[in-house]
C-alpha positions as CSV (number, residue, x, y, z in Angstrom):
1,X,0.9,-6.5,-31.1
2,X,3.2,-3.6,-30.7
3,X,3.7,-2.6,-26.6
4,X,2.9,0.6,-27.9
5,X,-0.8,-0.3,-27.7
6,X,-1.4,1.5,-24.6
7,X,-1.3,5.3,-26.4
8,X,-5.3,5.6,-26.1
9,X,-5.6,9.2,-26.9
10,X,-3.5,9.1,-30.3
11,X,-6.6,10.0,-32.3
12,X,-6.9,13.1,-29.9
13,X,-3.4,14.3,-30.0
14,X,-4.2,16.9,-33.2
15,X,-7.2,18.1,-30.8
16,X,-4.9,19.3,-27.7
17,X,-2.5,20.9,-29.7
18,X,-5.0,22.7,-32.0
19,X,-6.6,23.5,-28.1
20,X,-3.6,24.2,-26.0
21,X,-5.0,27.8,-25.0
22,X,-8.2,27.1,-23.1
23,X,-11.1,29.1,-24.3
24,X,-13.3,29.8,-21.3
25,X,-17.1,29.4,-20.8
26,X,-18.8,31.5,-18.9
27,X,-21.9,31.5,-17.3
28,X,-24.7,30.6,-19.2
29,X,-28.2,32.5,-19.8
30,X,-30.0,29.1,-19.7
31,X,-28.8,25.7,-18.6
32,X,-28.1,23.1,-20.9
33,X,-29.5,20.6,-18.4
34,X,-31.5,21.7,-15.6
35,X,-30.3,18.3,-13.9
36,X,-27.8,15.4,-14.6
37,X,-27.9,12.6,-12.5
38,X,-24.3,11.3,-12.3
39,X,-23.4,7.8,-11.7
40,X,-20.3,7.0,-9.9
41,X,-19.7,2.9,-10.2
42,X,-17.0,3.3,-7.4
43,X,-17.0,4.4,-4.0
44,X,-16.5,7.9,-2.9
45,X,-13.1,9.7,-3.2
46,X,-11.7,7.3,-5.9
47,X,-10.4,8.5,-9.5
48,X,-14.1,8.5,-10.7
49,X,-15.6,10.1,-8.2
50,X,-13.3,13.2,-8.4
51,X,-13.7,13.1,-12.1
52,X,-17.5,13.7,-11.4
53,X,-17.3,16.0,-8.4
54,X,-15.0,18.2,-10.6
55,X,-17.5,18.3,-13.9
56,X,-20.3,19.2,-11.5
57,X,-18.0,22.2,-10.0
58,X,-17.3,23.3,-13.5
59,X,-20.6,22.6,-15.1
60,X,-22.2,24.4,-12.2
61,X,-19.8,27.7,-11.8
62,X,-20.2,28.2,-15.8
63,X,-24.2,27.9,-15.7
64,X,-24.1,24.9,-17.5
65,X,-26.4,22.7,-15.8
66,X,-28.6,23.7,-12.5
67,X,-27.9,20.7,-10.3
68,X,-26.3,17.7,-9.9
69,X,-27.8,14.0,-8.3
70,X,-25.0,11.7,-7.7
71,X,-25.1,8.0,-6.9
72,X,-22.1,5.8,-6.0
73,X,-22.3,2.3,-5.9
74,X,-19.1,0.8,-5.9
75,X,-17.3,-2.9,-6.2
76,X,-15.3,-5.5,-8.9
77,X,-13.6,-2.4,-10.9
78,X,-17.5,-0.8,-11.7
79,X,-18.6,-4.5,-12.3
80,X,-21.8,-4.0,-9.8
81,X,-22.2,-0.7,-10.9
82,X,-22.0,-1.1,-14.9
83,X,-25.3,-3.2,-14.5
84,X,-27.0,-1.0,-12.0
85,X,-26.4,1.9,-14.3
86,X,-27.6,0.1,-17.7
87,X,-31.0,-1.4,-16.1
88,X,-31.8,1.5,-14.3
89,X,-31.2,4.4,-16.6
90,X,-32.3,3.2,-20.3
91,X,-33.5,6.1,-22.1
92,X,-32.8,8.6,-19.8
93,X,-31.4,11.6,-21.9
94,X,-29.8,13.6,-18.4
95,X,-27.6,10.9,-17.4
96,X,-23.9,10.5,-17.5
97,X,-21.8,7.8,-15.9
98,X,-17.9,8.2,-15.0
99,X,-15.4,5.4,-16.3
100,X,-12.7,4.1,-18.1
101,X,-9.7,1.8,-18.5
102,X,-10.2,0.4,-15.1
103,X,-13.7,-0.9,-16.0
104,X,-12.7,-2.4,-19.3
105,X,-10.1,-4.8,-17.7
106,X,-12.7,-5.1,-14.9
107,X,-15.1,-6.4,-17.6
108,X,-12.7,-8.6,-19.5
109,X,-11.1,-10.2,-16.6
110,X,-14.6,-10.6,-15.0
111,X,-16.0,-12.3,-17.8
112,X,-19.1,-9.8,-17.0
113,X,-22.0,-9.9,-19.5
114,X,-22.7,-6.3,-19.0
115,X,-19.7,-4.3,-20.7
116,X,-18.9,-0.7,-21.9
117,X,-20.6,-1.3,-25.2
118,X,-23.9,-1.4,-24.0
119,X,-23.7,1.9,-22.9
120,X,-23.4,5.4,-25.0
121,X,-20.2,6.7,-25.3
122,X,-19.7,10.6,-25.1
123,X,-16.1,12.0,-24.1
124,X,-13.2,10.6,-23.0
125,X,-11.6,13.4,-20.6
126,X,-8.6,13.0,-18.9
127,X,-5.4,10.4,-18.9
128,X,-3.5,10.1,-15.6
129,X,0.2,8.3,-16.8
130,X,1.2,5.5,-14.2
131,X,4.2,5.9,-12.1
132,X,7.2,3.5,-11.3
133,X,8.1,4.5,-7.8
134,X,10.6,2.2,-5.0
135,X,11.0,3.4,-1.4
136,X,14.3,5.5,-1.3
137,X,15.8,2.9,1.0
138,X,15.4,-0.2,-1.4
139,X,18.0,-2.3,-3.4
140,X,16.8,-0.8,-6.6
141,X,17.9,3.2,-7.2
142,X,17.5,4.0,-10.9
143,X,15.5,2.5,-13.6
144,X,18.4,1.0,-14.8
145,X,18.6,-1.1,-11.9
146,X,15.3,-2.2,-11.9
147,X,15.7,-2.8,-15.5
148,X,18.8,-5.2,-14.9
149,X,16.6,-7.0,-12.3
150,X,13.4,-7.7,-15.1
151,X,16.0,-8.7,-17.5
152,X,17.9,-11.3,-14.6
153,X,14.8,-12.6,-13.0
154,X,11.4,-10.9,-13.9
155,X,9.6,-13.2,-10.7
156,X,11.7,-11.8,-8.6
157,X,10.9,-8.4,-8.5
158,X,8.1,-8.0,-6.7
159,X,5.6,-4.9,-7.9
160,X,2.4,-3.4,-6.1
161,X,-0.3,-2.2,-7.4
162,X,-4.2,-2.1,-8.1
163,X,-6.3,-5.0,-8.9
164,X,-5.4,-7.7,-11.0
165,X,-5.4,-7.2,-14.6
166,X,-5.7,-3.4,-14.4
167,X,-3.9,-1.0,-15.8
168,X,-1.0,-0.9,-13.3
169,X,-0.4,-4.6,-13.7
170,X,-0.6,-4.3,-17.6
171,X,1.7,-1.9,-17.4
172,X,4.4,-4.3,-15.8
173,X,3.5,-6.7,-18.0
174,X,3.9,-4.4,-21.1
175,X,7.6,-3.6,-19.6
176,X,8.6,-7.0,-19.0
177,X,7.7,-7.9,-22.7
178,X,9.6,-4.9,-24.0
179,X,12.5,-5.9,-22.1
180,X,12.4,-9.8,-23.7
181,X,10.9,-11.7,-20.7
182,X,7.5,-13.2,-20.6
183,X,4.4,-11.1,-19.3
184,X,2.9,-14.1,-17.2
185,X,6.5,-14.1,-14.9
186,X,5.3,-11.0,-13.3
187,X,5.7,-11.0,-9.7
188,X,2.4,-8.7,-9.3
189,X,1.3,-8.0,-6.0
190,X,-2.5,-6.6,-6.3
191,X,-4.3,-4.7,-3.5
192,X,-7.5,-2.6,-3.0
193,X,-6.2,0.6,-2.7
194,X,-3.9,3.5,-2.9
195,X,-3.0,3.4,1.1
196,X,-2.4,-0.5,1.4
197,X,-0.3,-0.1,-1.4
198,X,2.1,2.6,-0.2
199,X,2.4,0.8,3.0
200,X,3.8,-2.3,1.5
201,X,6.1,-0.1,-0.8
202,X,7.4,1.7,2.3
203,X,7.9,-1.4,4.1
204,X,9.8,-3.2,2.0
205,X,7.1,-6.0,1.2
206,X,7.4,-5.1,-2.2
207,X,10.3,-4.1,-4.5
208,X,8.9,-1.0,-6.4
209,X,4.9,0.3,-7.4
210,X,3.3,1.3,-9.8
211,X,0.1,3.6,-10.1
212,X,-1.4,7.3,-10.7
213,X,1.3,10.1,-10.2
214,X,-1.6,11.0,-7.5
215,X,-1.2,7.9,-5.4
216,X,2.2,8.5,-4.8
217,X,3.2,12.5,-4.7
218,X,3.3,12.5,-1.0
219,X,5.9,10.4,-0.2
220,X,8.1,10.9,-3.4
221,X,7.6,14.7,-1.9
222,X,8.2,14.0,1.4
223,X,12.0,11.8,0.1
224,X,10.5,8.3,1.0
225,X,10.2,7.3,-2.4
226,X,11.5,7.8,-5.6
227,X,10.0,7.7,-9.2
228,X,11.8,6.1,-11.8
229,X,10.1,6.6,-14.8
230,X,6.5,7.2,-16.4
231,X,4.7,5.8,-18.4
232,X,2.9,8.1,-20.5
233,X,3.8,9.9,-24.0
234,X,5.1,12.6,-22.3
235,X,6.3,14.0,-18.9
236,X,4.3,14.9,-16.1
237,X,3.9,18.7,-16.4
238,X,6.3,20.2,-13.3
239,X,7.3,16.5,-12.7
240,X,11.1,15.7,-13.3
241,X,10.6,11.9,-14.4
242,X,11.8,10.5,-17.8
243,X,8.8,8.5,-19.5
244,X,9.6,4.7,-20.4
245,X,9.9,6.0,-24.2
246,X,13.0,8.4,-23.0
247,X,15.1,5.3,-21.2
248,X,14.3,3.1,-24.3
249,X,11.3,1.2,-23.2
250,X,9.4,1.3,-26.3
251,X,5.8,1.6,-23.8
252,X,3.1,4.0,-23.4
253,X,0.2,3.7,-21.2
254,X,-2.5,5.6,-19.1
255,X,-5.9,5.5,-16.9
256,X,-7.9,6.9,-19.0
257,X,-11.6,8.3,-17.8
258,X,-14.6,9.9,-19.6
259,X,-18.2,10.0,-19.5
260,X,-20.9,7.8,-21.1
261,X,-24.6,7.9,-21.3
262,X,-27.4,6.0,-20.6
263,X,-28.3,2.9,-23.6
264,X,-31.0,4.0,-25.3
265,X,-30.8,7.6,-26.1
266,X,-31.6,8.5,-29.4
267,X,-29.2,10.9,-31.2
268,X,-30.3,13.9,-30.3
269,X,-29.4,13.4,-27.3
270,X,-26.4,12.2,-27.2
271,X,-25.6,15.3,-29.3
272,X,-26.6,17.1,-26.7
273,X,-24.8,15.5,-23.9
274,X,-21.2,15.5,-26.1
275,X,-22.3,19.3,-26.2
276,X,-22.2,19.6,-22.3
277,X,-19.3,17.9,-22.2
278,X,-17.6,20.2,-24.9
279,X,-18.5,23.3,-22.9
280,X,-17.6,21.7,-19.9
281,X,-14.0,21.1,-21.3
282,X,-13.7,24.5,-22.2
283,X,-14.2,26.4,-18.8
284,X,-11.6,27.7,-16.6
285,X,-13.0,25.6,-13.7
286,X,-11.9,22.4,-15.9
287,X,-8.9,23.6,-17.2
288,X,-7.7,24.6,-13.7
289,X,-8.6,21.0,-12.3
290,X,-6.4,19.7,-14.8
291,X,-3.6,21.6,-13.5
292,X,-4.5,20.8,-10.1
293,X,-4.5,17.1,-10.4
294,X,-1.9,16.8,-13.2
295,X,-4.0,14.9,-14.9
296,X,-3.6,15.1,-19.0
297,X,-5.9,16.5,-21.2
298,X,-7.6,13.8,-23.3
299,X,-10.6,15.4,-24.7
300,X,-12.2,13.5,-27.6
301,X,-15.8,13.0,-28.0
302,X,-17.9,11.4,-30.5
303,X,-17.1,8.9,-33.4
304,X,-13.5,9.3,-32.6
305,X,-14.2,8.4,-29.1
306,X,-16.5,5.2,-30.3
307,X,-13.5,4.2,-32.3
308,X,-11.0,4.5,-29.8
309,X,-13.0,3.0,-27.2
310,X,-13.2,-0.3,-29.7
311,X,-10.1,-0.5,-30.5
312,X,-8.9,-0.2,-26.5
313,X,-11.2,-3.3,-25.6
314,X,-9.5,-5.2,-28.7
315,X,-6.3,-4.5,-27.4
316,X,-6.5,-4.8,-24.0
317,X,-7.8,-8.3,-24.3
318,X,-4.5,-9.2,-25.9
319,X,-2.4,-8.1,-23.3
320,X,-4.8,-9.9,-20.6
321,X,-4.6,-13.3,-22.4
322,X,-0.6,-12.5,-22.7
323,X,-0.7,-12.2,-18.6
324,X,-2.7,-15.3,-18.8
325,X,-6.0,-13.5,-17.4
326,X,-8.6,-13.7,-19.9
């Protein structure tokens, strides 16, 4: 398997460049939906959540849809949600649930019998690149140093990030095989959450971190930490890091999210939902989150999205049993 595995979105790479000038929506005569009840299997203020409050803001300002009903029920990576949401709403043709890598490791390392494929795939959206940051007062400087330090001892450099077998501790795996040491020697340090994490960066419990460019902008603004490299296939837009790929690292990866709909629809409307999410994609409210959050454009919707989402599961089980969880 090449490390390389983690470029989701190549499918959708002709797609943003064919769309790299936005063409607005504006508001409709007629809503598409009169109502979409949006399911959020995580708490509120995560990754997903944001995803959704944002598609209602834009759906909403263009006169796409007349109202939103949200429900968040959070826990295990979307592991208690995922079930909720497949029980619950089979059939119904209005709604949408937010997700994405996290919730395939989630499923995988859970051994859950409820996974993405029994739900209905519509658009993948965005792709937020991970970050390798260290506190500015650490041993390791440059990503050269902490490259020496994989290559001397992989166990001992200590890394925080989210929950085990996600996409920040694939990612550190993913390196440390690219750099000839073994995945499973990674001295991964898990935790529940952005802030817990930044704590034990900033005082020195850990030796570097990895997660969303999100989690970390404050401090690397405020000189308390330093990134050392990305890991998507490019640069952050108005972010002066050099991706993985750049220092030789022969590694792509990203936390990926998109929208899925109930099982059962027929598909009509799924057509119809993968048409909200097009025109959704297409307003200025959208395109001006995007730029907001710096969070990539990874718009790709129907059988390309089915494909992509197969082949991610495939992969990502490889790299789980190569970290020795799954």
């Amino acid at each position: 398997m090449k490390t390389t595995r983690r470029d989701f979105l190549a499918y959708g790479s002709a797609f943003a460049l064919v769309n790299s000038v936005p063409s607005f929506v504006f508001a409709q005569s007629k809503p598409l939906f009169d109502t979409i009840n949006m399911f959020i299997p995580a708490a509120p203020g995560g990754g997903w959540d944001s995803t959704g409050r944002a598609i209602e803001v834009a759906a909403k300002d263009a006169g796409l849809v007349g109202s939103f009903q949200f429900e968040n029920v959070g826990g295990a990576g979307g592991m208690v949600g995922l079930p909720r949401f497949v029980n619950q709403r089979k059939g119904q043709a209005n709604a949408l649930m937010v997700g994405g890598s996290v919730m395939v490791d989630a499923a995988i390392t859970n051994k859950s019998p409820v996974t993405m494929s029994d739900v209905t795939p519509i658009a993948c959206l965005t792709e937020e690149a991970g970050i390798i940051a260290v506190p500015t007062d650490g041993k390791i400087k440059s990503w050269k140093d902490f490259e020496e330090a994989i290559k001397a001892n992989p166990k001992s450099v200590s890394v925080a990030g989210g929950s085990a077998g996600g996409i920040d501790h694939q990612l550190l795996g993913l390196i440390i095989k690219a750099l000839g040491k073994n995945p499973r020697d990674a001295a991964y340090v898990a935790f529940a959450g952005g802030g817990p994490a930044n704590a034990a960066i900033l005082g020195a419990q850990v030796v570097a971190g990895i997660s969303g460019y999100s989690e970390f902008a404050e401090q690397i603004k405020a000189g308390k930490m330093k990134a050392i490299a990305v890991s998507g296939s490019k640069r952050i837009p108005g972010v002066d890091v050099p991706t993985l790929k750049e220092l030789g690292v022969n590694v792509t990866a990203g936390n990926w999210r998109g929208i899925f709909g109930a099982p059962g629809i027929n598909a009509a409307q799924k057509t119809a939902l993968i048409e909200l999410a097009t025109k959704i994609h297409e307003t200025k409210g959208w395109y001006e989150t995007l730029e907001k959050r710096k969070w990539t454009d990874a718009f790709v919707v129907g059988a390309a999205f089915d494909a992509q989402l197969k082949k991610y599961i495939a992969e990502t089980e490889t790299v789980l049993k190569e970290l020795g969880l799954a």
